[in-house]
N, C-alpha and C positions, 0 to 999 in steps of 0.2 A: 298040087301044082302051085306053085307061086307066081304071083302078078309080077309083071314089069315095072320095074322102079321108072319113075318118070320122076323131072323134077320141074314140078308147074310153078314152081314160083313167080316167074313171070307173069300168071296166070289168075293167078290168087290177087284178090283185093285187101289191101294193106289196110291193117286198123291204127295206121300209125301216120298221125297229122304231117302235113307235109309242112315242111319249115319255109314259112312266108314272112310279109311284113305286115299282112293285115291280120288283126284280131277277128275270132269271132261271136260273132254280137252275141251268145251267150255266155260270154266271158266277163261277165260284170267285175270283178275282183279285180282283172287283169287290166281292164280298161280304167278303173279308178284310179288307178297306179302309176299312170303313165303320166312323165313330168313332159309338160310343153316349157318351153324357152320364150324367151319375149315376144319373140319373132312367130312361133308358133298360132296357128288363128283358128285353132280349132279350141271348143270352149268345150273340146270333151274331157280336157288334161285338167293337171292341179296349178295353180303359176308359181312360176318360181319365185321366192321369196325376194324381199327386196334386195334383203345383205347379199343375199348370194347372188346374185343380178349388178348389184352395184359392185361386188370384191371382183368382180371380171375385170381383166387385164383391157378388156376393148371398154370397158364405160369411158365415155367422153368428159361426164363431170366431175371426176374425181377431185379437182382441182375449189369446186363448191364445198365449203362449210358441211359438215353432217347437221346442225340445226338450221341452218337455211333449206338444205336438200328437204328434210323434213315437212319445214313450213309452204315449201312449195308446193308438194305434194298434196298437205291440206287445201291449200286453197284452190290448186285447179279440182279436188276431186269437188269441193264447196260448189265450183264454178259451173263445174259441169251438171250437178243437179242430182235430183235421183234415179234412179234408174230402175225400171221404165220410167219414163217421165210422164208427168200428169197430163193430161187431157183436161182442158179448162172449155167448159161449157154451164153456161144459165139456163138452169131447169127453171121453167116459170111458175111463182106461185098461182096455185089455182087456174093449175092451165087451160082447164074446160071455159074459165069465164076468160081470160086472152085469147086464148084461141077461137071464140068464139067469132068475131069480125071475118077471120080467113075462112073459117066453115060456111058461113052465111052467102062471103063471097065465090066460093068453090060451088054453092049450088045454086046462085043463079045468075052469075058468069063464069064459066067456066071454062070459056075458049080465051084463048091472047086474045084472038081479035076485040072481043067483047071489052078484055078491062084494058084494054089498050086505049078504045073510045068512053070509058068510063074516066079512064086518067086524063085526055085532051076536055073534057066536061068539066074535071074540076079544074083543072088551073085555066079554063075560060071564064067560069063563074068567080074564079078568088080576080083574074086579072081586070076584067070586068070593071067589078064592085070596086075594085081600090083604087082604080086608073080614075075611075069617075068622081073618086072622093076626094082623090089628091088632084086631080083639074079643080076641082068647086073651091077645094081651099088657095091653091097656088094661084089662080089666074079670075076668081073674081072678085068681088068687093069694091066699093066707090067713096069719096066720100063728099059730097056736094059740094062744088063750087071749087075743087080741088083735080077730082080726078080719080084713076087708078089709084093704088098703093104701090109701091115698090116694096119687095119683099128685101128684108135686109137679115144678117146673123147679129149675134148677138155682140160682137165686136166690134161692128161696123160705126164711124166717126165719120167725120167733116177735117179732118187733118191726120198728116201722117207725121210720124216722129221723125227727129232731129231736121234735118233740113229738107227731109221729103217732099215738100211745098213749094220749093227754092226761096230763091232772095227776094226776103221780104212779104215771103208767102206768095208769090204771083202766081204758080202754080196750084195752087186752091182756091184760086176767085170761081165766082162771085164774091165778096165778104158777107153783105148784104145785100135787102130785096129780093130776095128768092127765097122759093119754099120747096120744101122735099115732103110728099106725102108716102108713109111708109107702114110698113107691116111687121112686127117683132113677133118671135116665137114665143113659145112659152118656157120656162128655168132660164130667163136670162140673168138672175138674180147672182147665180153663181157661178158668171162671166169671171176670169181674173188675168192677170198679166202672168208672162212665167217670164219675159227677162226686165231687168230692172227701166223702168220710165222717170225721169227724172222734172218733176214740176213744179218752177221757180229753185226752190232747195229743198227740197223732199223728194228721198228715194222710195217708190211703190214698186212693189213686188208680191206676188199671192194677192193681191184682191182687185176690186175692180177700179175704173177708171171713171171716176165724176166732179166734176170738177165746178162749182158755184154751186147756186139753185135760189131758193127765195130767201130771204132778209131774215135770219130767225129772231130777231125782235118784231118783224112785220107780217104774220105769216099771209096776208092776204097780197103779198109784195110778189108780182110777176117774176115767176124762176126765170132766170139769165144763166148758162151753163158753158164752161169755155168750150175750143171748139173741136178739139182734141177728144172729149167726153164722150162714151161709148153712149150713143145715141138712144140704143133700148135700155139699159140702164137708167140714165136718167129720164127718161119716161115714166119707167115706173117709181123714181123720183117722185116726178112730180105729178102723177093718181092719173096719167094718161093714158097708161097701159097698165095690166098687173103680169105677175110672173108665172101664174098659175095658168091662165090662159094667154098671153102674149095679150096683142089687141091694133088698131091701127090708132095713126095717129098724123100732125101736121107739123113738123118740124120747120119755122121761120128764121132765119140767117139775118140779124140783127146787128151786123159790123163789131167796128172797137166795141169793146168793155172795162173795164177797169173794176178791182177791189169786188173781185169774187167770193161771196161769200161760202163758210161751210154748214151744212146743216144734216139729222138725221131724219129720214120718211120713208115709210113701207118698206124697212128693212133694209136701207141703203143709205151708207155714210158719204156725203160727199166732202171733200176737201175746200179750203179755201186757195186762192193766188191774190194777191195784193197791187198787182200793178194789171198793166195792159194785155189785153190779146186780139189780134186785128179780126177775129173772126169767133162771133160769138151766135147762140143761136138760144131760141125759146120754142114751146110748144102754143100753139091756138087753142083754143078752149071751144069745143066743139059740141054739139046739144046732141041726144041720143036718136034725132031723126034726123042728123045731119048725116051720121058714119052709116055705113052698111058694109059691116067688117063680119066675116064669117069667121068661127070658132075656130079654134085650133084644134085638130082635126085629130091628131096624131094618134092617139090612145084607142078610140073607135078604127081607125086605120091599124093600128097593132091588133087586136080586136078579131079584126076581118081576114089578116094575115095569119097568128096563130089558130083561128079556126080551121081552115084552109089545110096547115099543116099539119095539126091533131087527127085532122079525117085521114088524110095522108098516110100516118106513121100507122097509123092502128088497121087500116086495111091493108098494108103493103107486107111482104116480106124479105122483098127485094134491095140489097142493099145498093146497088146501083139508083134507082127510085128515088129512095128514101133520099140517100146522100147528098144527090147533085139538087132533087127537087129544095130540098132545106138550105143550101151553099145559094144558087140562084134566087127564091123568093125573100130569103133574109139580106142578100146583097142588094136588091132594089130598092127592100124596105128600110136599111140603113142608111144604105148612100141619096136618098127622095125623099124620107119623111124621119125618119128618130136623130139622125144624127147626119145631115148632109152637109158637104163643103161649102164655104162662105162663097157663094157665088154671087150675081145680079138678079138671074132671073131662073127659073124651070128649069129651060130650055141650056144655056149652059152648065147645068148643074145633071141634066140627062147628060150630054157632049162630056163631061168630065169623068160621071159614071163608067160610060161605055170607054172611055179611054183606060179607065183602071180595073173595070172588068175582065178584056183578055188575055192580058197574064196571069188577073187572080183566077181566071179559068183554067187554067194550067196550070198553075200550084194545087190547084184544088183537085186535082186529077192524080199527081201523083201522091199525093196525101190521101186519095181514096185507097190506090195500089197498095200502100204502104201499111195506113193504119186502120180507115175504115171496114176493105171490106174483109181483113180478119176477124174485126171485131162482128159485122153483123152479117156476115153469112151465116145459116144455117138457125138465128136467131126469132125465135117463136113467140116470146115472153113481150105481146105484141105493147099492153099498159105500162111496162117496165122502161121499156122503151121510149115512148113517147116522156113519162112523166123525166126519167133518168135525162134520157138525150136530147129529146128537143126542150125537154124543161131546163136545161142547163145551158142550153144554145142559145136560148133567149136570153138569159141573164147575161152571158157573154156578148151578145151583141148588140144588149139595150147597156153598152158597159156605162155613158155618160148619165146613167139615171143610175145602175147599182151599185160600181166598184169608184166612179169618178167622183160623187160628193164625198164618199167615206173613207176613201183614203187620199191623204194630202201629198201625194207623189206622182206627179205626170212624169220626170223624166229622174234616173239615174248621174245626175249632176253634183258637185260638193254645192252648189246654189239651193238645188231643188232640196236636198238634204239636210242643208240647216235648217229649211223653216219649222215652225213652230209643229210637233208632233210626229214629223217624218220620223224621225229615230224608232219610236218605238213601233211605227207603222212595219218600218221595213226589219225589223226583228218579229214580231207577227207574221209578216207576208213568209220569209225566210223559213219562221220554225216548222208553218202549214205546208210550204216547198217542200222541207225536207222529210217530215212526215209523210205525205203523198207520195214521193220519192221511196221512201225504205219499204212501205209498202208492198208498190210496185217491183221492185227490185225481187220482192220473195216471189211473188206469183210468175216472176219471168225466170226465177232461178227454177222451180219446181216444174216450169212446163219445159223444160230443157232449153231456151232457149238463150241462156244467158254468155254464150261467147260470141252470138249473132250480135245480141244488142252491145257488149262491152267493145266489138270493133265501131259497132257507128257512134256510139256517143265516143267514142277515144277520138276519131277523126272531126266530129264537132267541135270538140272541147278542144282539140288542139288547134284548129282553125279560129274559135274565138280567143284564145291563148297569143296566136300569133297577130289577131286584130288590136287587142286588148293592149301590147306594148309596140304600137307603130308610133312612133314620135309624132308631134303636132296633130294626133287624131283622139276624139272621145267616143268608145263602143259605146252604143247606143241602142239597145235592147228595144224593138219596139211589139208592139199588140202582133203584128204578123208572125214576129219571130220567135216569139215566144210557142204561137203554136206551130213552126216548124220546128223547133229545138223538143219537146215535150210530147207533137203527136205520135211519135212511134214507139211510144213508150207507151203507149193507150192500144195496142193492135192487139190483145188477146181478152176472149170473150170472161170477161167476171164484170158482177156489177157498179163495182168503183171507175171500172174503165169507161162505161157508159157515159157516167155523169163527167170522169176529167174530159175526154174529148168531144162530147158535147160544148163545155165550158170555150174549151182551147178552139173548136171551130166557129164559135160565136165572136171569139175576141180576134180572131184572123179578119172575119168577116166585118168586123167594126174598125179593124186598124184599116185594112184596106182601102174599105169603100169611103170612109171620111178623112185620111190622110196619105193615101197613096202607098207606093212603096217606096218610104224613105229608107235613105243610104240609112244602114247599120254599125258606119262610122262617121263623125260629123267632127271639123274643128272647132275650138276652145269658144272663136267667135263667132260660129253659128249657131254656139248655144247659150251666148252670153253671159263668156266666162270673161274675167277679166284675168290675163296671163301674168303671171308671177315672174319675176328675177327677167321679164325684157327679152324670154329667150323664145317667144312668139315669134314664126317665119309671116305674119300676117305682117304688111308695112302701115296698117293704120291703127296696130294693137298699142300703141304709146303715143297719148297724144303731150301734146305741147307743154315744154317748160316755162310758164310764163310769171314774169313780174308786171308791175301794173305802177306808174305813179299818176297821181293827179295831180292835174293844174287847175286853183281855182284864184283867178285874178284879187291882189289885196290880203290874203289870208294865207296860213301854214300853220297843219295843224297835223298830228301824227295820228293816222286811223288808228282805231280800234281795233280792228285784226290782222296790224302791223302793215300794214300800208301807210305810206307819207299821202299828206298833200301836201306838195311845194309852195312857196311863192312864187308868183312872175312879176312883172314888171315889163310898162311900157320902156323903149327905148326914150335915152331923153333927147330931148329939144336938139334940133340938129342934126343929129346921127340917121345920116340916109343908106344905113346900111341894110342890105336887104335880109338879113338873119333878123330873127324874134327870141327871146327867151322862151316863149311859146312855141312848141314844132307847132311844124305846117299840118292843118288838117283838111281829111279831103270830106268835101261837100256829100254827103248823104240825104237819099228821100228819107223824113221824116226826124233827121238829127238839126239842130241848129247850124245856121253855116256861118253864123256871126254875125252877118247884118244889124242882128237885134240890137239895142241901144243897152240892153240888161244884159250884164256881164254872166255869161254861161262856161261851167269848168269843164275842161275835156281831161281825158286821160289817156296815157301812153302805154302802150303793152305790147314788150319785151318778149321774144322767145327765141331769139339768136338764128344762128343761119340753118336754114333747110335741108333736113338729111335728103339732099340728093341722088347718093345711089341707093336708097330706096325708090326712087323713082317719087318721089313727090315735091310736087312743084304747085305749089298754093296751102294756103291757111283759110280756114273758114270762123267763124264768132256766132253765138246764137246769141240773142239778148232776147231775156224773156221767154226761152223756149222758141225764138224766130230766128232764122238766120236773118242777119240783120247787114254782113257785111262780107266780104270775100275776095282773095288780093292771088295772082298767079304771078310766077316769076315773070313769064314773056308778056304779061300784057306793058303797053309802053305809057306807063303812069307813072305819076311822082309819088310814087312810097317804095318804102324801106322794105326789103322782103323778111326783115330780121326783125322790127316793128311798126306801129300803124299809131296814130294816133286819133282816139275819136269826140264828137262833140258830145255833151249828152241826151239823149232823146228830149226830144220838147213832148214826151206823151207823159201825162198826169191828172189831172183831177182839182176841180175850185172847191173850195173846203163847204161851197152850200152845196154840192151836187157829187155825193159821194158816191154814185155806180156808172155815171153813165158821162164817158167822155168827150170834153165840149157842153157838157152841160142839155145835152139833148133831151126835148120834155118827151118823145114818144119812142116807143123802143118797135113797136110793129107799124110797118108801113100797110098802105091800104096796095093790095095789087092786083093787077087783073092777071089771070092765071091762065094757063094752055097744061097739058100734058107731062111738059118734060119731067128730067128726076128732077135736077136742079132747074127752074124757073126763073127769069130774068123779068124785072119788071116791065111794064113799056113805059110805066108810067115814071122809073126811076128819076129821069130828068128833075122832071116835075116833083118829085119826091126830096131830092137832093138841095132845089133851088130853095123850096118852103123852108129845110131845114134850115138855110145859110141866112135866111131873110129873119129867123127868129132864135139865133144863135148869136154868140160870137167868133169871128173870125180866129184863125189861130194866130195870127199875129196879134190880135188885141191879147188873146188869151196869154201871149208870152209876155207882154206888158202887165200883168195883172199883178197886182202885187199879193195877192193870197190866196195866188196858183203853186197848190203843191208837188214837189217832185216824188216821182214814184222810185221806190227799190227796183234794185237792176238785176236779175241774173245771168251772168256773163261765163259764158263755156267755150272752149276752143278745141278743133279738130284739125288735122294735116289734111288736106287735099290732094288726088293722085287720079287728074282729070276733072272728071266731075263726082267723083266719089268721094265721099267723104269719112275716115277712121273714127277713130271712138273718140271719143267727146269727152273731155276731161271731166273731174267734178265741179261743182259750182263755186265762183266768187263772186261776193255780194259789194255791189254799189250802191249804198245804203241809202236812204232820203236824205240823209245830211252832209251827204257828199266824201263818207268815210268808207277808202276800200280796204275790205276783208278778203284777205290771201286767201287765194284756191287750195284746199285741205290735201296735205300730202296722201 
């Protein structure tokens, strides 16, 4: 019998793959095989070639070069790094012995709370000890029969430049009879000027400011020093202080001086001046149980601070901790003791501190976000650390004792630039720039991160790019901005990073707290440049075009540096007409006014009419480094606003009494003293009347027949109110009455 045909095919399980889009995963062959397209994002394909990817009808850059296409392709694959990218982490050498401090600390504090009261412990004992070291040095010290000390920097004078003083100096009295007892630091040695000071006809620039001192044929001859002179400077001049330890001392204000001498002592040149300065001063000579000057403190102060922060570094892990604790105790200890602002006293020099600390607290905050705490999260290598980063923060923030003797460039200027050795400085500082730089650039390219950093430094660089050519401005690179420009280029953990942004947070820390946060662009004349081709928008960058004749009654005779003296002549007999061959000259304190019976030559100087829409309306004259005279168009006087004619000073010198004007036998008065900075005698009266009783009168002195005249140096400025522009170069009115043209 035969079965029933059925037909189960239905029924039956097919051995034949069902036609899908997916492979199955044992199909390695098949899967290898398969081309993905660009767009494709599966990394299980093979990629399509480039030709074949660029010969598409849809590529966009067809239009690009085939070796450019190429070259681009190298460098972004350059740019983007390798792949995987590295992991940059400091394994610490001998990690059992760094490690050791965080083990010690883990077992026998081991709660927050414990090293929380362990961290308020130390920075009570560091705040403590140093608060109490810098009161003993700041605020005591005596010196009998004087007083306190005032605490002065190291630039600090008895006169300010060009007319700072006002007319005639009145703004700087007392001249004399008063004393200043004072306190200098220690390195004032290498005090110096950065824009040019001009004293009698000599231009200074790069070094210090000293101006007379003792007789160097007489050395036991009382130093007299003008009064302009950086006052701890010539201290250590003249063995009253040294520079090693600062020291105090007694500063006496001895009036006129005349014929300043130059001389070299303890490592400091001072210059000579040859004529007069109303305001001249000497030091007291004081026996070693009269001072009670305490040491300069500063170094034991450093001392007590970097201790503080070695404990610090090596028991912490924490980069928050570490960061803010070393930003905050380095910013007290800069801006109060290693390098603080030229202030009076402490107390405004705290007040200035805290004024510059709250924004450097918030730079310093996103400078943590940014670069610190990549760098030291996660970081163990605890001696490395400390020696790497805080050892390098120190040297950044003690910059006026490492980087300021040894390199001769405070600022980026063509001024600062020419002097003597900068060139080669700033091609050193440059090549170690860029060294440091290429470096960095590898380790940022291998830990992938270099399309991050090539957009911020593109937006920095283009921003200083677009500072850089602002007309009437000079970028001005300072300590702060150097480490914003440079810190985020320190934010991954290898040990070169340690040490550069340790350096760069020391030098933020020292620009700040001693000079603020200056602008980053400054004009030509705030840096004491002197503007080329007149295209300065400054209305006082060009001073006065002046000619100069002299009138000396009886004589004509042509200067020597191209200047005339004229003849005059009385009018003759009869002639009541009220013109003189001689212009009218107006009466000055301390010029001749004529009366005298001895014929005195005045001179006339020329600079034509007053650029008034610049807004200036007056002319000012220094003679002698004094403003001596100053003329505004509205006041209603009888001169010329185009020229002036003047007498010549009756200040000079009798040929037996060559330093001290008038002939004066005593240069320090006797005085009774109180407190103040500046001291006023009581006794001046009495001081003043003795000198007149054993002197001669200045009118005898203008009768004298072998009273010599002193060189004149004569400068002129535009005035725009009470302001005065820049101050021409020097012409000399020589002792014998010959004037020398002001040097184009």
């Amino acid at each position: 019998m035969h079965s029933e045909y059925r037909d189960d095919e239905e029924n039956l399980v097919s051995d034949i793959p069902a036609l899908t889009d997916e492979e199955a995963d044992h199909d390695v062959e098949s899967r290898d095989f398969h081309v993905r397209t660009g767009s494709d994002g599966s990394a299980t394909g093979l990629p399509v070639p480039v030709w074949l990817r660029e010969a598409s009808h849809t590529f966009p850059y067809k239009w690009v070069p085939l070796p450019v296409r190429k070259a681009s392709r190298a460098v972004v694959t350059w740019v983007k790094g390798p792949v995987p990218p590295r992991v940059l982490k400091i394994d610490p050498i001998y990690p059992k012995i760094q490690q050791a401090p965080i083990q010690l600390l883990d077992k026998y504090a081991p709660k927050r709370k414990q090293r929380i009261m362990l961290l308020v412990a130390l920075y009570a004992c560091w705040f403590l000890t140093w608060s109490l070291m810098l009161k003993q040095q700041a605020t005591t010290g005596s010196i009998k029969g004087y007083g306190k000390p005032r605490n002065l920097w190291c630039g600090a004078s008895f006169w300010e430049e060009g007319n700072g003083c006002g007319l005639n100096g009145n703004q700087c009295r007392p001249f004399s009879s008063a004393h200043l007892t004072f306190r200098c630091p220690a390195n004032c040695k290498g005090t110096h000027l950065l824009e040019e000071r001009i004293v009698g006809n000599k231009s200074l620039r790069y070094e210090g400011l000293v101006v007379g001192g003792p007789d160097p044929l007489d050395p036991d001859s009382i130093p007299v020093y003008r009064g302009d002179s950086f006052i701890c400077q010539a201290a250590i001049h003249a063995g009253v202080t040294t520079d090693a330890t600062g020291g105090c001392g007694v500063a006496t204000l001895v009036g006129a001086h005349s014929n300043f001498k130059a001389s070299k002592a303890n490592g400091i040149e001072s210059i000579d001046f040859p004529a007069t300065f109303p305001r001249s001063f000497t030091f007291q000579r004081l026996s070693a149980s009269q001072a009670k000057c305490p040491v300069d403190s500063r170094w034991p102060l450093f001392a007590v601070t970097a201790a503080a922060l070695v404990i610090l570094s090596i028991m912490t892990t924490s980069p928050a901790v570490f960061f803010f604790s070393t930003f905050v105790i380095m910013f007290l200890h800069v801006g109060l003791v290693s390098d603080p602002p030229s202030t009076a006293n402490i107390y405004e020099a705290i007040s200035k501190l805290l004024e510059r600390f709250l924004p450097a607290a918030f730079v310093s905050y996103i400078l943590y976000r940014t670069s610190a705490l990549p760098l030291l999260n996660g970081l163990t290598a605890q001696i490395e650390k400390t020696v790497l980063y805080l050892g390098f923060c120190f040297i950044g923030a003690l910059n006026n004792y490492t980087f300021g003797p040894l390199i001769p460039i405070e600022r980026l200027t063509p001024h600062d630039l020419a002097q003597p050795g900068a060139p080669f400085a700033l091609a050193i500082i440059i090549t170690l720039i860029l060294l440091i730089v290429g470096t960095q650039i590898h380790w940022i390219r291998v830990s992938g991160n270099m399309p991050k950093y090539l957009a911020i430094y593109a937006g920095m660089g283009l921003t200083l790019i677009i500072l850089l050519v602002l007309p009437g401005f000079r970028l001005r690179i300072h300590h702060y901005i150097l480490a914003l420009v440079f810190m985020p280029g320190t934010g991954f953990q290898i040990r070169p990073s340690l040490a550069y942004q340790g350096l760069l947070l020391g030098l933020f820390v020292n620009g700040v707290a001693r000079w603020g946060f200056a602008s980053i662009i400054e004009t030509p004349v705030a840096l004491g440049e002197v503007p080329s081709g007149g295209g300065s928008s400054w209305w006082g960058a060009k001073s006065p075009n002046v000619t100069a004749v002299v009138h000396n009654v009886g004589a004509m005779v042509r200067g020597g540096g191209g200047g005339i003296i004229a003849a005059a002549t009385a009018p003759p007999a009869g002639d009541h007409s009220t013109e003189s061959l001689l212009p009218s000259t107006i009466p000055i304190p301390g010029f001749d006014d004529g009366t005298s019976t001895t014929s005195t030559p005045n001179i006339t100087f020329h600079w034509g009419p007053l650029p008034r829409d610049q807004g200036i309306d007056g002319v000012s004259i220094l003679i002698n480094d004094v403003e001596r005279w100053r003329g505004y168009t509205d006041e209603e006087l009888y001169w010329n606003e185009e020229e002036v004619t003047l007498p010549r000073r009756r200040e000079g010198r009798e040929k037996s009494q060559p330093g001290i004007v008038g002939g004066e036998k005593s240069l320090i008065p006797k005085l009774d003293l109180d407190l103040a900075f500046v001291q006023e005698s009581e006794s001046e009266s009495e001081s003043e009347s003795e000198s007149n009783s054993n002197s001669k009168s200045e009118s005898e002195l203008d009768l004298e027949p072998d009273f010599d005249f002193e060189p004149q140096f004569i400068r002129f400025a535009w005035m725009k109110g009470n302001s005065a522009g820049r101050y021409s170069k020097v012409g000399v009115w020589d002792e014998k009455g010959v004037w020398h043209d002001i040097p184009s």
